[in-house]
Structure formats: C-alpha cells, structure tokens
Biotite code that builds the C-alpha atoms (Angstrom):
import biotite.structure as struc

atoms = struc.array([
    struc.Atom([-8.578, -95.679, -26.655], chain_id="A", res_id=1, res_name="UNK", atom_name="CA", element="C"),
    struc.Atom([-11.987, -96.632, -28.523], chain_id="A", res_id=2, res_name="UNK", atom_name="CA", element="C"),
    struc.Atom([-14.997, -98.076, -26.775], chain_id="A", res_id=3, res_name="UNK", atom_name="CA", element="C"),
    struc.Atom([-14.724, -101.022, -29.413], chain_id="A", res_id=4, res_name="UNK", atom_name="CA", element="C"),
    struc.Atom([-11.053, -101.763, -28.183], chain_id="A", res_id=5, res_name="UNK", atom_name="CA", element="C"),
    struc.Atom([-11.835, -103.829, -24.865], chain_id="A", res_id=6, res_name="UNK", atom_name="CA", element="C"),
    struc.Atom([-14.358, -106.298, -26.803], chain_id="A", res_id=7, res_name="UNK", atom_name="CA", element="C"),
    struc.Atom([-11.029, -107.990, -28.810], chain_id="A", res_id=8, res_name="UNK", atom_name="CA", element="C"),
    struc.Atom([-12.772, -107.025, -32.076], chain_id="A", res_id=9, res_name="UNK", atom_name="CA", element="C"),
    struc.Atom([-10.778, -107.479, -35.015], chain_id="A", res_id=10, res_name="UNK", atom_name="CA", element="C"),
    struc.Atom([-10.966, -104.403, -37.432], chain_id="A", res_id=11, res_name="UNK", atom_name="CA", element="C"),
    struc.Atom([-13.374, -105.349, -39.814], chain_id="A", res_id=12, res_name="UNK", atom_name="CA", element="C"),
    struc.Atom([-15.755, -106.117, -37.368], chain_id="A", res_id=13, res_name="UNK", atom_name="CA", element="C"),
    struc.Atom([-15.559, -102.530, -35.454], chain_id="A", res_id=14, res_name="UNK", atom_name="CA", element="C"),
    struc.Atom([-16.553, -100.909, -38.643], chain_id="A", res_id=15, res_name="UNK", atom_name="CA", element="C"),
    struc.Atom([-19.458, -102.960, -38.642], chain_id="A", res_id=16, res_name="UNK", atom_name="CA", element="C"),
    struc.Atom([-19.957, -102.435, -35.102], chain_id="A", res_id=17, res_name="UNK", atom_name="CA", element="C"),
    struc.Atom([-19.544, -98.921, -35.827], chain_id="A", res_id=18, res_name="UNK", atom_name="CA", element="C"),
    struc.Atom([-22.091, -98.553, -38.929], chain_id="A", res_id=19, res_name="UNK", atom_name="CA", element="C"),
    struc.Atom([-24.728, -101.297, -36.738], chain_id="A", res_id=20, res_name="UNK", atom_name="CA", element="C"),
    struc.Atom([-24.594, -98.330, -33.908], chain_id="A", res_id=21, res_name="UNK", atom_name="CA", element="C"),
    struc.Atom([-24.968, -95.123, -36.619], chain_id="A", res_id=22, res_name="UNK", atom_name="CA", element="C"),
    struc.Atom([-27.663, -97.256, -38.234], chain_id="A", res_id=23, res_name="UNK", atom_name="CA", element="C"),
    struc.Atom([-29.560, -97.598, -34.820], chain_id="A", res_id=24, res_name="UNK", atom_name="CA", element="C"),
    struc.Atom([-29.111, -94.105, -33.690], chain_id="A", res_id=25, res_name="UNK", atom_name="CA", element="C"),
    struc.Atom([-30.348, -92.259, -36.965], chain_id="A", res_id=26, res_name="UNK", atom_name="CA", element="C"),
    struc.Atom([-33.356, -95.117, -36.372], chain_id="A", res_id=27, res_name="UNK", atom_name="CA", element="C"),
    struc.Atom([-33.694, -93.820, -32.870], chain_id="A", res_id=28, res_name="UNK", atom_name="CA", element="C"),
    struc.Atom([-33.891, -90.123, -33.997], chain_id="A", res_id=29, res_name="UNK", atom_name="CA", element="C"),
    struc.Atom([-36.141, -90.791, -36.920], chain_id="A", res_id=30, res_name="UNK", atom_name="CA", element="C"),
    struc.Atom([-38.729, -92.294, -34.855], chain_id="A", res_id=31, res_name="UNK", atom_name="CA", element="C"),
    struc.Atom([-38.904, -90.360, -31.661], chain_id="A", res_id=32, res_name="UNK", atom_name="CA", element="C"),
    struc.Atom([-36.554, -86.879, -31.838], chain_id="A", res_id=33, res_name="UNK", atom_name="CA", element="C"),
    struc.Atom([-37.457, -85.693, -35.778], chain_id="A", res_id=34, res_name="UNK", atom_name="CA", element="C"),
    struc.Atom([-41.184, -86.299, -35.273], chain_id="A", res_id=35, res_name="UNK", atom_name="CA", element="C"),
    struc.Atom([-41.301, -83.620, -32.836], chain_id="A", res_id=36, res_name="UNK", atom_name="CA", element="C"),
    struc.Atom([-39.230, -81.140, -33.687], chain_id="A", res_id=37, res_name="UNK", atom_name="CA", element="C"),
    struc.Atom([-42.830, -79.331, -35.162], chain_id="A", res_id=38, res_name="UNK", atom_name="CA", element="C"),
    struc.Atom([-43.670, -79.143, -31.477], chain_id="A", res_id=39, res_name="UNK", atom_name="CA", element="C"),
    struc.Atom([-41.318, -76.706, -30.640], chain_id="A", res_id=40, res_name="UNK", atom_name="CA", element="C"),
    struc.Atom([-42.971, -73.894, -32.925], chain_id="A", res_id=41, res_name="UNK", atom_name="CA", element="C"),
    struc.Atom([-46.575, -75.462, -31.980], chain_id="A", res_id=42, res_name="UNK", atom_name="CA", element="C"),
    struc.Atom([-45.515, -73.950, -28.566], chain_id="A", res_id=43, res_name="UNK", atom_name="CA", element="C"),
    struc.Atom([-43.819, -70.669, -29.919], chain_id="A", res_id=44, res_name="UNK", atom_name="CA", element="C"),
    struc.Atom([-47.200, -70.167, -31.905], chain_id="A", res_id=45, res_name="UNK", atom_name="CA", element="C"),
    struc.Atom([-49.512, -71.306, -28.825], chain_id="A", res_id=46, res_name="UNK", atom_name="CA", element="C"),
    struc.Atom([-47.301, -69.130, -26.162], chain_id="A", res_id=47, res_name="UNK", atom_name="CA", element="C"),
    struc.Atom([-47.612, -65.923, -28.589], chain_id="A", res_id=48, res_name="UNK", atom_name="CA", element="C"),
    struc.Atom([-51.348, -66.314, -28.782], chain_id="A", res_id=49, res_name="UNK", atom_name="CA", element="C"),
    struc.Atom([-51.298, -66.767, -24.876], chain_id="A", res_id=50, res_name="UNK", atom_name="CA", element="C"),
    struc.Atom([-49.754, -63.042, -24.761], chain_id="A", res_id=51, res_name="UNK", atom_name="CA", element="C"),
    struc.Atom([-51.707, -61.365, -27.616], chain_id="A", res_id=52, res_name="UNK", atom_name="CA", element="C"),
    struc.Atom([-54.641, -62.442, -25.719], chain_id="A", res_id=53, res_name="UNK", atom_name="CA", element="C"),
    struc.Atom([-53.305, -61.428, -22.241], chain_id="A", res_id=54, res_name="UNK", atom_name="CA", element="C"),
    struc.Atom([-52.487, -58.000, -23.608], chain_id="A", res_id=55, res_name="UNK", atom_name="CA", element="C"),
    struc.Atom([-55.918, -57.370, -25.058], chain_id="A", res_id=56, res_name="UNK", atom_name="CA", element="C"),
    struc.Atom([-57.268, -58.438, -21.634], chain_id="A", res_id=57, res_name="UNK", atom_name="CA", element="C"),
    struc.Atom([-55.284, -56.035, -20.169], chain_id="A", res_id=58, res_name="UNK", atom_name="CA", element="C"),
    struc.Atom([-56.049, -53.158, -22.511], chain_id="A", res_id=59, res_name="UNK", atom_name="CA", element="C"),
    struc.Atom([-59.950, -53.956, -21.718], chain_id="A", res_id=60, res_name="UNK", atom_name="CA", element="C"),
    struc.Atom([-59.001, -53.750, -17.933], chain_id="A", res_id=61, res_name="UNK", atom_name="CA", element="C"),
    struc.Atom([-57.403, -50.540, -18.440], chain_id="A", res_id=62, res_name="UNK", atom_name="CA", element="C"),
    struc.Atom([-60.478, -49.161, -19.753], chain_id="A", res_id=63, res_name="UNK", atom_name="CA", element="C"),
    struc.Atom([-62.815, -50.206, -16.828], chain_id="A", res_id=64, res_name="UNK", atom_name="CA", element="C"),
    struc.Atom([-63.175, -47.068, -15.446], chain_id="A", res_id=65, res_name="UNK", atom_name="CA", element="C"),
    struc.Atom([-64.651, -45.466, -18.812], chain_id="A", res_id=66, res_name="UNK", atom_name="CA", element="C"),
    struc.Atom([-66.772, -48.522, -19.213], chain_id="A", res_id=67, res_name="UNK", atom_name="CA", element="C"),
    struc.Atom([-68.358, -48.016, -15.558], chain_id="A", res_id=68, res_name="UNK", atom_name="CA", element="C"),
    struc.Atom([-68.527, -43.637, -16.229], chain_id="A", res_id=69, res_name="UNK", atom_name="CA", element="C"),
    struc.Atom([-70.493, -44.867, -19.823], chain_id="A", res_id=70, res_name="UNK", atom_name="CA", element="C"),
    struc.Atom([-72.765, -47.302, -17.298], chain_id="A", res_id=71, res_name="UNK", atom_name="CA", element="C"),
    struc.Atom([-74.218, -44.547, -14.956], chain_id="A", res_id=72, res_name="UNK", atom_name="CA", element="C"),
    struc.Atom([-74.313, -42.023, -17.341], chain_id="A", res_id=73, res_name="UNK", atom_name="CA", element="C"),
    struc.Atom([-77.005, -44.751, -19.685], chain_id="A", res_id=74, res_name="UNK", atom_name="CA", element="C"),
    struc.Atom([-78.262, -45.636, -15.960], chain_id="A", res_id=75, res_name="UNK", atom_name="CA", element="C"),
    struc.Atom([-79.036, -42.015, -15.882], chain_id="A", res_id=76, res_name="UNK", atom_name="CA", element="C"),
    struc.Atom([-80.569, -41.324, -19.157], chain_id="A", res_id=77, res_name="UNK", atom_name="CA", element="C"),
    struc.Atom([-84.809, -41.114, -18.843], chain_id="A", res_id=78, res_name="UNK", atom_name="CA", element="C"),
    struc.Atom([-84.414, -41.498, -15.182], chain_id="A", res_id=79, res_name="UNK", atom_name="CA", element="C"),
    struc.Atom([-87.348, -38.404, -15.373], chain_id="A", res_id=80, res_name="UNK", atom_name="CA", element="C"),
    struc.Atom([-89.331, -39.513, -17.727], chain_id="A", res_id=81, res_name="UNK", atom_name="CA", element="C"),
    struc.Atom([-92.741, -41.510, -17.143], chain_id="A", res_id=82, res_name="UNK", atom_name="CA", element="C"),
    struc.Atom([-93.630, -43.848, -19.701], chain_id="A", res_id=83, res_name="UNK", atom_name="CA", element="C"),
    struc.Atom([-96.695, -41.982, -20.608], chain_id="A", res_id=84, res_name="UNK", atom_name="CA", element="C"),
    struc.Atom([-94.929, -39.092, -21.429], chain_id="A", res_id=85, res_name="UNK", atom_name="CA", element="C"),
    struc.Atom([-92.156, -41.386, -23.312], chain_id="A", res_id=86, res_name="UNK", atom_name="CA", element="C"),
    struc.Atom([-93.861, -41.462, -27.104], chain_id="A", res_id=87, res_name="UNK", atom_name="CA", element="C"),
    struc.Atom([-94.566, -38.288, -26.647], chain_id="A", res_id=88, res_name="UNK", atom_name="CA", element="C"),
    struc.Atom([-90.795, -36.692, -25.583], chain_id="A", res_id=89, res_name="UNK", atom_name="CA", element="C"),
    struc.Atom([-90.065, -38.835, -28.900], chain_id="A", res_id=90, res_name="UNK", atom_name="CA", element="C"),
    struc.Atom([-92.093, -37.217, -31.196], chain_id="A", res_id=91, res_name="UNK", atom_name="CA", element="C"),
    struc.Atom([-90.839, -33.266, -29.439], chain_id="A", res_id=92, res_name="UNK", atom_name="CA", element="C"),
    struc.Atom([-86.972, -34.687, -29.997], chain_id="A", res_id=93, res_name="UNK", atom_name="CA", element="C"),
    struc.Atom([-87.948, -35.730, -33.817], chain_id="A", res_id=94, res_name="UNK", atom_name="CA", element="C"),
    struc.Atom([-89.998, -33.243, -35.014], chain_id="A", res_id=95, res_name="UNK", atom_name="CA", element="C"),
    struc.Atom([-87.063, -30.619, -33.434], chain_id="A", res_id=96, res_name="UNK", atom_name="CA", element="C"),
    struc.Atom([-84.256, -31.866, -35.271], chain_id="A", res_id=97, res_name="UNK", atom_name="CA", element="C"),
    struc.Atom([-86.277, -31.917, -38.719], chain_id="A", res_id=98, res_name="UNK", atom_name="CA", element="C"),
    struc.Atom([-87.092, -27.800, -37.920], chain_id="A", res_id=99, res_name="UNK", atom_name="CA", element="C"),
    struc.Atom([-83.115, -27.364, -37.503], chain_id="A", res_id=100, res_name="UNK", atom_name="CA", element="C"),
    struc.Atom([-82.184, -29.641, -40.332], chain_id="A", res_id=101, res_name="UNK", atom_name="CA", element="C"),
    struc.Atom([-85.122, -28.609, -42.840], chain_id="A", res_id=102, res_name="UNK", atom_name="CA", element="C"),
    struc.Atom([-86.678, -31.827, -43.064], chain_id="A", res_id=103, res_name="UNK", atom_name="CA", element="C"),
    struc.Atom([-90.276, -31.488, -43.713], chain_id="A", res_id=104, res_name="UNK", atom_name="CA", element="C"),
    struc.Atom([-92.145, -34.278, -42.300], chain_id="A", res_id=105, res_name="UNK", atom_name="CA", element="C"),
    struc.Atom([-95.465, -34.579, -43.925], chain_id="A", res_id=106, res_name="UNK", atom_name="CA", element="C"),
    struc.Atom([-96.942, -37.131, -41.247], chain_id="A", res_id=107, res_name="UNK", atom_name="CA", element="C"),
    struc.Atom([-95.752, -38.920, -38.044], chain_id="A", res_id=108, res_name="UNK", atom_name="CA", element="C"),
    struc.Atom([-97.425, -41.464, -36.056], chain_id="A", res_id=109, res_name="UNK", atom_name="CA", element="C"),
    struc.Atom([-97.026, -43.355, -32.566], chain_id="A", res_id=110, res_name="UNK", atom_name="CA", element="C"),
    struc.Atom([-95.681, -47.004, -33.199], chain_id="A", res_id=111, res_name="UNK", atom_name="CA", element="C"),
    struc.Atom([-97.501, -49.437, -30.439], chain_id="A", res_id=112, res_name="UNK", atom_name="CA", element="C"),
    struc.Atom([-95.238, -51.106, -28.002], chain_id="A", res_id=113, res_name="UNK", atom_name="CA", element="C"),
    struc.Atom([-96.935, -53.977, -29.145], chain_id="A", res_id=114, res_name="UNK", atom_name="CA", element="C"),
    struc.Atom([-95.228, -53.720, -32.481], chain_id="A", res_id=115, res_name="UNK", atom_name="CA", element="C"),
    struc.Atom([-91.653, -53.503, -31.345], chain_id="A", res_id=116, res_name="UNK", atom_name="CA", element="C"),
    struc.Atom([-89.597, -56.295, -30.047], chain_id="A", res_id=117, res_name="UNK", atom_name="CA", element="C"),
    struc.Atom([-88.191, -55.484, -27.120], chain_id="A", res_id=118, res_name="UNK", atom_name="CA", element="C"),
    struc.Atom([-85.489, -57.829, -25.508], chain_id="A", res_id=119, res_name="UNK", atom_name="CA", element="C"),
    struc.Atom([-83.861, -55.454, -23.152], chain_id="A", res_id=120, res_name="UNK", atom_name="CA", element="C"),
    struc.Atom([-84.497, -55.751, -19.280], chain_id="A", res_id=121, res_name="UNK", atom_name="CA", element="C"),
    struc.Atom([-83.297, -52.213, -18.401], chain_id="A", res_id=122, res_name="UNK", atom_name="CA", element="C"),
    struc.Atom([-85.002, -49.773, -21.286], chain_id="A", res_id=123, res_name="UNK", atom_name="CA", element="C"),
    struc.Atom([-88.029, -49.673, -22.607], chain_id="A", res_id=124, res_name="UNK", atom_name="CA", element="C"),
    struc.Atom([-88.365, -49.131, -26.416], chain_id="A", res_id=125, res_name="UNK", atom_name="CA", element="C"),
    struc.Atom([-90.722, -46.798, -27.840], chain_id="A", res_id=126, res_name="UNK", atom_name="CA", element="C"),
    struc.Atom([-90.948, -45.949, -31.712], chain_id="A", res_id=127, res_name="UNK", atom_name="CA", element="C"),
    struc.Atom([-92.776, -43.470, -34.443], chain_id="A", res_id=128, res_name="UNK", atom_name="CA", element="C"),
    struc.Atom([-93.204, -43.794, -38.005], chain_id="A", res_id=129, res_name="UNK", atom_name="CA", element="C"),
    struc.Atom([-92.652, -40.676, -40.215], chain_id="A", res_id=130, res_name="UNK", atom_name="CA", element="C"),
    struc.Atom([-93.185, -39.634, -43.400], chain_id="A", res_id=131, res_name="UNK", atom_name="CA", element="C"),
    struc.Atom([-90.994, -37.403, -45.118], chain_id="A", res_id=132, res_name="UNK", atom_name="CA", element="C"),
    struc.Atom([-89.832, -35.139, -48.385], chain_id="A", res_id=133, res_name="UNK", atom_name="CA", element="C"),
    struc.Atom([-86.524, -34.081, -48.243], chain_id="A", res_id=134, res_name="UNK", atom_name="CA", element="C"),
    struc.Atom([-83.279, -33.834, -49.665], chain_id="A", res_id=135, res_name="UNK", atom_name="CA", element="C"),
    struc.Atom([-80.216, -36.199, -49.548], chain_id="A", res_id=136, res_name="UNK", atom_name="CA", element="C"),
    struc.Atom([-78.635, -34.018, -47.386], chain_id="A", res_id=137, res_name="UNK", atom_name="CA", element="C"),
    struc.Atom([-80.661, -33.073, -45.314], chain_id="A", res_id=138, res_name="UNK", atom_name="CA", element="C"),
    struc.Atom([-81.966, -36.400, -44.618], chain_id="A", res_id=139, res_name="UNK", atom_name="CA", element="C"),
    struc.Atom([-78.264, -37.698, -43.607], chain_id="A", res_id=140, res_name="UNK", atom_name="CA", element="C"),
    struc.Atom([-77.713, -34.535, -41.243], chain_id="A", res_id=141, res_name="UNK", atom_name="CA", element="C"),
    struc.Atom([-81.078, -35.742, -39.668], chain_id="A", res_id=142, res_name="UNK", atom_name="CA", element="C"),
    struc.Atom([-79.894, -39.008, -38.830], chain_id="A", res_id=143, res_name="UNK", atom_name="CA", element="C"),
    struc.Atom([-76.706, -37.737, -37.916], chain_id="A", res_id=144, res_name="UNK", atom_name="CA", element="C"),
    struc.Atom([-78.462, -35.573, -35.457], chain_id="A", res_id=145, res_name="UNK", atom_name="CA", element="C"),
    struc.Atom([-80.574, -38.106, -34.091], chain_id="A", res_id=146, res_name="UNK", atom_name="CA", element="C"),
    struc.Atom([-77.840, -40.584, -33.525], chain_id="A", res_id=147, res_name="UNK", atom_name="CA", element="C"),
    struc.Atom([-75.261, -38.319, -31.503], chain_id="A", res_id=148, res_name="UNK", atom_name="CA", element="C"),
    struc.Atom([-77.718, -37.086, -29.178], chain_id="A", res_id=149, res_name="UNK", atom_name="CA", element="C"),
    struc.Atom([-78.525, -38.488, -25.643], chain_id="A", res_id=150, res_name="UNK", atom_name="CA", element="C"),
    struc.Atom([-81.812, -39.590, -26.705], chain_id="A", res_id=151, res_name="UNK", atom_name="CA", element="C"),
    struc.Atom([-80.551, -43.028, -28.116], chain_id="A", res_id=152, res_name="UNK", atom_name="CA", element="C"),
    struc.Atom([-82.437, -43.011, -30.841], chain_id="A", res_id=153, res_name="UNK", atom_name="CA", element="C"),
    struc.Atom([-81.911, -45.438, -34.226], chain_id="A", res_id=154, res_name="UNK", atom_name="CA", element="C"),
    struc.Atom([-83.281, -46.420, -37.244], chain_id="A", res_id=155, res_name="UNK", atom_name="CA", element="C"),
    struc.Atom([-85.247, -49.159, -36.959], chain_id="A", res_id=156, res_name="UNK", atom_name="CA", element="C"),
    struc.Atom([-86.836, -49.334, -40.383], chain_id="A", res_id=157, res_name="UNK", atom_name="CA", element="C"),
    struc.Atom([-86.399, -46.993, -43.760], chain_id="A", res_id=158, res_name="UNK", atom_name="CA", element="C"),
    struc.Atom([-88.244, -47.400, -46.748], chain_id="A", res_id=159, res_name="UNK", atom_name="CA", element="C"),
    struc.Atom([-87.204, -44.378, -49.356], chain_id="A", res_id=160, res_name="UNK", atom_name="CA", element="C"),
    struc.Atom([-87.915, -43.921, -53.067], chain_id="A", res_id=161, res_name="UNK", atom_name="CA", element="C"),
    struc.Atom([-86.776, -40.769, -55.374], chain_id="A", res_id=162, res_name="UNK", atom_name="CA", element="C"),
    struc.Atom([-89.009, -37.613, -56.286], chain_id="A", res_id=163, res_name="UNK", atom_name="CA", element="C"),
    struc.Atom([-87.912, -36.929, -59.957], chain_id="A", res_id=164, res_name="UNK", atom_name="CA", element="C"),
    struc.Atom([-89.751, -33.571, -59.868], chain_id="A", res_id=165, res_name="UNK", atom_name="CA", element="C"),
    struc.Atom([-88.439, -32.232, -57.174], chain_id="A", res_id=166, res_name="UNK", atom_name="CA", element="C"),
    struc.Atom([-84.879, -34.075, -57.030], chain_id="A", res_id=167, res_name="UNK", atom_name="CA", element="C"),
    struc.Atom([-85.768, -34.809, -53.320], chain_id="A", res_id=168, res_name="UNK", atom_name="CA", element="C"),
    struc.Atom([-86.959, -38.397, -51.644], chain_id="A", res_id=169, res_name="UNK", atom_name="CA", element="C"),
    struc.Atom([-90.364, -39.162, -50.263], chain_id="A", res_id=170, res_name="UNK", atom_name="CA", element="C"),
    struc.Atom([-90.194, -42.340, -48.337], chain_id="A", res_id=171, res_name="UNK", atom_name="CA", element="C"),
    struc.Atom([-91.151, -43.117, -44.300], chain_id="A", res_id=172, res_name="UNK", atom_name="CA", element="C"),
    struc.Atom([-88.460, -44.175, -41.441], chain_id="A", res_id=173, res_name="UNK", atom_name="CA", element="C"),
    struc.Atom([-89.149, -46.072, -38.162], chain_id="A", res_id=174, res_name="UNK", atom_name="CA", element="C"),
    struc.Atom([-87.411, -44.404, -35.505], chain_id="A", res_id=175, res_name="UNK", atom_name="CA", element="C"),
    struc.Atom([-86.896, -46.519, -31.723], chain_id="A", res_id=176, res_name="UNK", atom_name="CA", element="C"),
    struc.Atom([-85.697, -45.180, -28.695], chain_id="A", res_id=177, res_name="UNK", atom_name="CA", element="C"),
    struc.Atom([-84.648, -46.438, -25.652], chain_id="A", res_id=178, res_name="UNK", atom_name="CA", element="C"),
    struc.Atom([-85.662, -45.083, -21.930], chain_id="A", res_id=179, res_name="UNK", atom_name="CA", element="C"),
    struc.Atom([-84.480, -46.498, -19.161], chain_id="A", res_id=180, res_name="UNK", atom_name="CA", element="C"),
    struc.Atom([-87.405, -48.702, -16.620], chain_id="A", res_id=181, res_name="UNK", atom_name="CA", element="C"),
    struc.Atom([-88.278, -47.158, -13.568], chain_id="A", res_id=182, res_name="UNK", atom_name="CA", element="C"),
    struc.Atom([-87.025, -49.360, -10.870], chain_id="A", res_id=183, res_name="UNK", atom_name="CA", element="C"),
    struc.Atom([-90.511, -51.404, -8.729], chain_id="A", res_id=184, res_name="UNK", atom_name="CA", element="C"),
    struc.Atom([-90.818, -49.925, -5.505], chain_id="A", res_id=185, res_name="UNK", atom_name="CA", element="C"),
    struc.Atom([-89.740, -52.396, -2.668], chain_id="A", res_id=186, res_name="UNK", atom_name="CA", element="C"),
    struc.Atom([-92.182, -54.016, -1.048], chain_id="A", res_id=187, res_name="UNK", atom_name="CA", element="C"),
    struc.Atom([-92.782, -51.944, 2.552], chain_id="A", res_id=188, res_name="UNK", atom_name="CA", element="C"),
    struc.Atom([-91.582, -54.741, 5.530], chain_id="A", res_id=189, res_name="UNK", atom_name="CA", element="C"),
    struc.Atom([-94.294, -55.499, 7.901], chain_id="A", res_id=190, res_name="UNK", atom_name="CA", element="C"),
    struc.Atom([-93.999, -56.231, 11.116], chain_id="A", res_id=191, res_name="UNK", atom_name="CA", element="C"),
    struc.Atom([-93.916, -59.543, 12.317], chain_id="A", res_id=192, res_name="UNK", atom_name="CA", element="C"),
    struc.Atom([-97.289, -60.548, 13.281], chain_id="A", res_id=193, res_name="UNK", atom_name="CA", element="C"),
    struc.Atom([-97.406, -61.946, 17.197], chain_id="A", res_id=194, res_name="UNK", atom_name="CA", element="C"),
    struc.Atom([-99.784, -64.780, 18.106], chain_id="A", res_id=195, res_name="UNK", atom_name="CA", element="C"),
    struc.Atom([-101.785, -63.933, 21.379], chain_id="A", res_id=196, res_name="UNK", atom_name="CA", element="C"),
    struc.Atom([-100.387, -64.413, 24.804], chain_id="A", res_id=197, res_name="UNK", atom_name="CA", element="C"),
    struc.Atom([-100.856, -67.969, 26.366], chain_id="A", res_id=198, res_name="UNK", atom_name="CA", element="C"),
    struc.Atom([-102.841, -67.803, 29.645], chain_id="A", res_id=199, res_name="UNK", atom_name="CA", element="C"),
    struc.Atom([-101.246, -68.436, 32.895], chain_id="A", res_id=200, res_name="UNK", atom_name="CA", element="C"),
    struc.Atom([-100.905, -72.034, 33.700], chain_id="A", res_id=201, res_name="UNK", atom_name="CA", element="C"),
    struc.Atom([-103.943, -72.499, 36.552], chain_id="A", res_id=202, res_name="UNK", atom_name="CA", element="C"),
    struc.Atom([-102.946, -74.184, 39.951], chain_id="A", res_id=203, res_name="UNK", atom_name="CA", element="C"),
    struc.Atom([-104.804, -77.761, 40.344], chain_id="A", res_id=204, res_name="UNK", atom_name="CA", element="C"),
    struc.Atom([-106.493, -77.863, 43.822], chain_id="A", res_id=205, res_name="UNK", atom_name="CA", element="C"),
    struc.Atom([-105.334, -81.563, 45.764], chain_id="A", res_id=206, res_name="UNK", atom_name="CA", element="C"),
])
C-alpha cells in the first residue's frame, strides 16, 4: 500500500505528487548534502597531515637523548681555555693543519673581536685572516680538516683568485671559531647584617 493511497488521490495526481516530492528532494540534496561532500577529503587530507606531523614529532623525541649527549659534549668544548689564550690556540690549530695538508700560508693575522658579529650568548667568536698559495686540493682537504675537528671552526669569509704560473690559487680566508664563555662566578652570600641590640627598657621611679 503507497503512502499516496490514504490521501484519495486520483492517479494522475500521485504522479504529480510523486515528481513534486523527487523535485524537492534532489533540491534538498543540491543545496545542503552535494555542497559538502568536498569536506569529507578536506578531513582525510587534514587528518593525514595531523599524523605525518605527529610521526616526525615522535622521530625528534626519539632522538632526545643524542641531542642532550651533542649538548654537553659543545658545553664541554673550550671549557680550558682563557680567552687570552683563545686567538692564539686558533692560530696553533690553523697553522697545524696547513703543515699536514701542505698549505703554505704566506701571512696570518688576528681578526679583532670588534670586527666579528657575535650573536651567541654561550661562545665567544674569535677569527684570523690568512693568506695563502696553494693548490685546489689541498686547499679543500684544509677546510675539510678544519671543519671535522672539535675546534668548530668555519669559513667566515674567502676571497681566492688563480696563479696562472704556478697552476695554484693565491687568495686570503677568514676563519671564526667558537669557544665556549666561562660561566661569572656567583656572587659570595653575606651574612645578614644585625642592627645593634636595643637597651633594656629603664624602670620609672613613682
């Protein structure tokens, strides 16, 4: 038995009853159920983000432990050295690793702190200028060396130009390093300073 069968409609009119209804539901589903059927993958795209990024936060957790060993081993690096002595360590580390790598440095200077920018709040920077004549590579094994060490040193500025004569390069390099600051001594507590005794209240004669 139809729905359309206890209003007394006569045939013609149920099929227009029935067409009125189809009419109004594909209306119905135009305006509010098509629309968002783009939402669904909005939220398939949004929820896969959600776990790439959850996964790469947990990968980065995971490596915490390496991330704190890296921390006290830079916390430990110029620990022993004075800042005095700093340009000067510089110079012994540079002028070492030119001997091994036959670099032939044909002047080298002290950089002022003045002159490099330093941003850091935990090392101090100190840099040398040096001038050199060497071959390609040499030069590149020089840098290499320089850059895998523990000294954390880097190129801060390279200005090179070729020697035709001698198929080498003549040119001079800004080398930085980085020490780490010797912690300020804590102020020493002093004792709490104590105000002089009050005198005995004195007994008023009648």
């Amino acid at each position: 038995m139809s729905a359309t069968s206890g209003l007394n409609l006569r045939p013609q009119e149920r099929r227009v009853l029935v067409v009125i209804v189809t009419v109004l539901l594909l209306v119905l589903n135009a305006l509010f159920i098509w629309p968002h059927f783009k939402d669904w993958r909005k939220q398939q795209d949004t929820l896969a983000k959600a776990r790439k990024t959850l996964l790469a936060y947990q990968q980065e957790v995971t490596q915490l432990p390496q991330y704190q060993a890296r921390l006290q081993q830079l916390e430990g690096m110029g620990s022993g050295v004075l800042p005095a002595d700093q340009a000067l360590q510089l110079m012994r580390i540079v002028q070492n690793q030119a001997q091994e790598k036959n670099v032939a440095i044909t002047s080298i200077r002290y950089v002022p702190s003045g002159a490099v920018a330093n941003t850091n709040t935990y090392f101090d920077e100190q840099a040398v200028s040096i001038s050199i004549n060497t071959g390609e590579e040499e030069l590149v094994n020089f840098l290499v060396a320089l850059g895998s060490g523990d000294s954390m040193i880097r190129v801060r500025d390279m200005d090179l130009h070729p020697d035709p004569p001698q198929y080498k390069l003549n040119g001079t390099i800004t080398l930085v390093a980085s020490y780490q600051k010797n912690a300020p001594p804590r102020p020493a507590s002093t004792p709490a300073r104590r105000g002089p005794h009050p005198a005995p209240p004195t007994k008023k004669r009648p």
